[in-house]
C-alpha positions as CSV (number, residue, x, y, z in Angstrom):
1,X,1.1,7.9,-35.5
2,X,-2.4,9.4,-35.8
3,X,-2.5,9.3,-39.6
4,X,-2.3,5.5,-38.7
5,X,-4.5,5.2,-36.0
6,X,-6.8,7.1,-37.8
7,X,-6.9,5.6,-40.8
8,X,-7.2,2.0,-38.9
9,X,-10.6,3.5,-37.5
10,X,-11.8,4.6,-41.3
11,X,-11.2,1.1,-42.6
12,X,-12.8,-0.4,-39.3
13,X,-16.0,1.7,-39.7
14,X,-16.3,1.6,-43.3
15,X,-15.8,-1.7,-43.0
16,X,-18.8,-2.0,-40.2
17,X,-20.8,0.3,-41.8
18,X,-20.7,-1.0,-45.3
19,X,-20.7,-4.7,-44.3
20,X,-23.4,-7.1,-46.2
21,X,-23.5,-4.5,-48.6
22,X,-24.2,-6.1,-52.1
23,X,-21.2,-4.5,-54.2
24,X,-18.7,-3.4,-52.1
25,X,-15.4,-6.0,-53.1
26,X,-12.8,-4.6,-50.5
27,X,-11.7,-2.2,-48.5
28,X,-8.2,-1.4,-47.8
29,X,-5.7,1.0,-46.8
30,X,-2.4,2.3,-45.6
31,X,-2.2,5.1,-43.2
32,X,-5.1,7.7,-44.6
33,X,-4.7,6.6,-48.0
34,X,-7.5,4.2,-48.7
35,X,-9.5,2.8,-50.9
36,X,-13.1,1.2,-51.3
37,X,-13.3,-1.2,-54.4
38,X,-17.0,-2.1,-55.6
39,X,-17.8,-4.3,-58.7
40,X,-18.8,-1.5,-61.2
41,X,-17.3,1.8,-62.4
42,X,-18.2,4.1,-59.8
43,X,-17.0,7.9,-61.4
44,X,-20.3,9.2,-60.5
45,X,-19.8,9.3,-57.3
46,X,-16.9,11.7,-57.3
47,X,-20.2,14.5,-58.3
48,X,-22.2,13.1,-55.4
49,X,-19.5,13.5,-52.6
50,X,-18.8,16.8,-54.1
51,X,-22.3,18.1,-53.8
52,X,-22.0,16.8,-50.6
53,X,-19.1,18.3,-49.3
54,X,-16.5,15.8,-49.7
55,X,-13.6,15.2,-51.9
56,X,-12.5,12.1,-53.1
57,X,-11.6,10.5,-56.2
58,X,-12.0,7.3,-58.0
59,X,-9.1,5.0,-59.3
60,X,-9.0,2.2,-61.8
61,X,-12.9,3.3,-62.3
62,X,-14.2,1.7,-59.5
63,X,-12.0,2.1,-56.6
64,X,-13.2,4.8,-54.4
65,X,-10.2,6.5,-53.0
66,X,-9.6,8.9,-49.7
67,X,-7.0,10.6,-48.6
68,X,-8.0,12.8,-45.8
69,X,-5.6,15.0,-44.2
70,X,-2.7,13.1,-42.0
71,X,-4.2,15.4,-39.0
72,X,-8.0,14.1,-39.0
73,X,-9.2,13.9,-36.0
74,X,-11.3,10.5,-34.6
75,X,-14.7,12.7,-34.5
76,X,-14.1,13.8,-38.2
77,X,-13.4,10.1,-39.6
78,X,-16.5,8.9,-37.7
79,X,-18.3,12.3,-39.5
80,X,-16.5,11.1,-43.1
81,X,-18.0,7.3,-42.6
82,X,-21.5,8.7,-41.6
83,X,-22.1,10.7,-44.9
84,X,-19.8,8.5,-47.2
85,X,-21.5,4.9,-46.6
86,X,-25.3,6.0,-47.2
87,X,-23.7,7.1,-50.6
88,X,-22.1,4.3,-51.6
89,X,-24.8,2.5,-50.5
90,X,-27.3,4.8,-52.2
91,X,-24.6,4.3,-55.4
92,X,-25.2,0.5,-55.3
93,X,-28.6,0.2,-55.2
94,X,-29.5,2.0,-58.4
């Protein structure tokens, strides 16, 4: 239940966050797994979250892809979305 919940509120604030954002193509998910599809390979960002202190991975080259822990809590999604959408966001506008 609150890997679904959860993951509802990721999509939603990503979503929110990253809306009228020249780039991003979709966002969509199921439970915690999720994914962020922009229009141009995106592997770089893998280093940037890293250096940044988060782990995610990138799928078909540019489909970001989280899968946080089933246990996450509300306050650590909203802290995931407030440090991963300025880098996507940085990502895009290079």
């Amino acid at each position: 239940r609150n890997a679904a919940e959860v993951g509802l509120h990721i999509q939603t604030s990503l979503k929110r966050a990253l809306a009228e954002t020249p780039g991003v193509k979709d966002i969509r998910g199921k439970g915690m797994m999720i994914g962020i599809e922009l229009d141009r390979p995106c592997g770089d960002l893998v280093k940037t979250a890293l250096e940044g202190g988060l782990l995610i991975n990138v799928t078909a080259d540019n489909v970001v892809r989280l899968v946080p822990p089933l246990v996450m809590s509300r306050t650590e999604a909203d802290q995931l979305v407030g440090q991963l959408a300025p880098m996507i966001r940085s990502f895009l506008m290079k």
